[in-house]
C-alpha positions as CSV (number, residue, x, y, z in Angstrom):
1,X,14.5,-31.0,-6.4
2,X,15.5,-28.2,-3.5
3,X,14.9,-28.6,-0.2
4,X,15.0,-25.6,2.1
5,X,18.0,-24.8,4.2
6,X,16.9,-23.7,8.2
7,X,19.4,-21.8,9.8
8,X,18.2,-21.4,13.7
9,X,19.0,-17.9,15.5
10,X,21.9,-17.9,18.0
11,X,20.4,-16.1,21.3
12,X,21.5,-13.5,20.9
13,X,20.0,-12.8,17.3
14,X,16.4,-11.4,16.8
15,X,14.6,-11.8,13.6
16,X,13.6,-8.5,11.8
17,X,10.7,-7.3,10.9
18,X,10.1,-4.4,8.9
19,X,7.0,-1.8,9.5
20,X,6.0,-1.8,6.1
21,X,5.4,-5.7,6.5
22,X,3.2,-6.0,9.2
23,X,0.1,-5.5,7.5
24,X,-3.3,-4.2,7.6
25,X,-5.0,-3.6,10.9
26,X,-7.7,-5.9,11.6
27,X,-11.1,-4.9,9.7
28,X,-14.2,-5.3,12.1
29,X,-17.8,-5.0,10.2
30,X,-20.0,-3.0,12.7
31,X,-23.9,-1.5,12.5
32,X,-23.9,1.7,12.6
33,X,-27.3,4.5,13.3
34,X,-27.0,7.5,11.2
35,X,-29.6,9.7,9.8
36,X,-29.0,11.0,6.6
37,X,-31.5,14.1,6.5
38,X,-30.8,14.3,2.5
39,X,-33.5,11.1,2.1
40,X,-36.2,13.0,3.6
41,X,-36.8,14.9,0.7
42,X,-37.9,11.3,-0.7
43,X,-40.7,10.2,1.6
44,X,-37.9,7.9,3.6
45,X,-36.9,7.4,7.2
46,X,-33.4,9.8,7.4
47,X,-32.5,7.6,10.6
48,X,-31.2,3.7,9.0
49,X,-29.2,1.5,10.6
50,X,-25.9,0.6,7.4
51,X,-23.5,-1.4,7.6
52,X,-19.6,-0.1,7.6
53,X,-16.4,-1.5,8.4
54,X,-13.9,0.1,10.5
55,X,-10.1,-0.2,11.3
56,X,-10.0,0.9,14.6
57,X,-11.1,-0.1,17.8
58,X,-14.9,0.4,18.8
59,X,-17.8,-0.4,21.1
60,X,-21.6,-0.1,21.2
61,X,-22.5,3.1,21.7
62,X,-19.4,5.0,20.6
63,X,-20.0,8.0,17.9
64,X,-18.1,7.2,14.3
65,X,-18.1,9.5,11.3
66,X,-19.6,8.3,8.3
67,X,-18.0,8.7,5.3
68,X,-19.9,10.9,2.4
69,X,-22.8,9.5,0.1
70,X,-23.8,10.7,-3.9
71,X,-26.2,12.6,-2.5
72,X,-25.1,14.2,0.9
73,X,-21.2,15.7,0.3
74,X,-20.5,15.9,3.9
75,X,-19.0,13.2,6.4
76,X,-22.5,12.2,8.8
77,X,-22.3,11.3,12.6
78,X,-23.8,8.1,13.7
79,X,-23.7,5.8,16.5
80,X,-22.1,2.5,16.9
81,X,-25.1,-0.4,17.8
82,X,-23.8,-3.7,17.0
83,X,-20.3,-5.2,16.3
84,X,-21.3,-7.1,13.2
85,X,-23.0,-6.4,10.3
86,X,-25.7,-9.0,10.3
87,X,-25.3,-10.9,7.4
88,X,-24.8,-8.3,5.0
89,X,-21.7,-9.7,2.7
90,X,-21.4,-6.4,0.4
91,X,-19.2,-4.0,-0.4
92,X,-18.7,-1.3,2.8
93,X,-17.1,2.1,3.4
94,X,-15.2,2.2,6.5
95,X,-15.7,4.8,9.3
96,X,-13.5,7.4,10.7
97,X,-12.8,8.2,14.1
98,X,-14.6,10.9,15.7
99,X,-12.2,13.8,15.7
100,X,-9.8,12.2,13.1
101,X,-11.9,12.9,10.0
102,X,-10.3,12.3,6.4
103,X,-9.1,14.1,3.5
């Protein structure tokens, strides 16, 4: 059986850490109001409140940019209105920051 051998840093060694090892930034789940004018067309309400995730930080009431749907190609404005995402468990799209849009 191996037991594990500690060697404890002198004081005037640091431990490394590599940037590639840090990981992932923290995922929040957040609320967010868009309206998706490409629903209309089907007798629903184009203003719905979904459910996203996002990387960055946020606050209620900040605008986000909503990634594309099937049906609507383009990335959608919305607004941020709650910090959770009730208790929808599903699989999300995450946000983008307003001005930092991808691809």
């Amino acid at each position: 059986m191996r037991t594990a051998t500690y060697y404890p840093l002198t004081l005037t060694e640091q431990p490394v850490t590599s940037p590639d090892r840090r990981g992932k930034p923290a995922t929040t789940f957040i609320t967010v109001r868009v309206t998706m004018p490409h629903v209309q067309k089907y007798g629903k309400n184009p203003t719905m409140l979904l459910a996203y995730a996002c990387s960055f930080a946020v606050k209620v009431g900040d605008p986000v940019l909503c990634p594309p749907t099937r049906l609507n190609p383009k990335w959608t404005r919305g607004i941020v209105t709650q910090l959770t995402a009730g208790s929808y468990r599903g699989p999300v799209k995450y946000v983008a920051a307003l001005g930092k849009k991808k691809g």
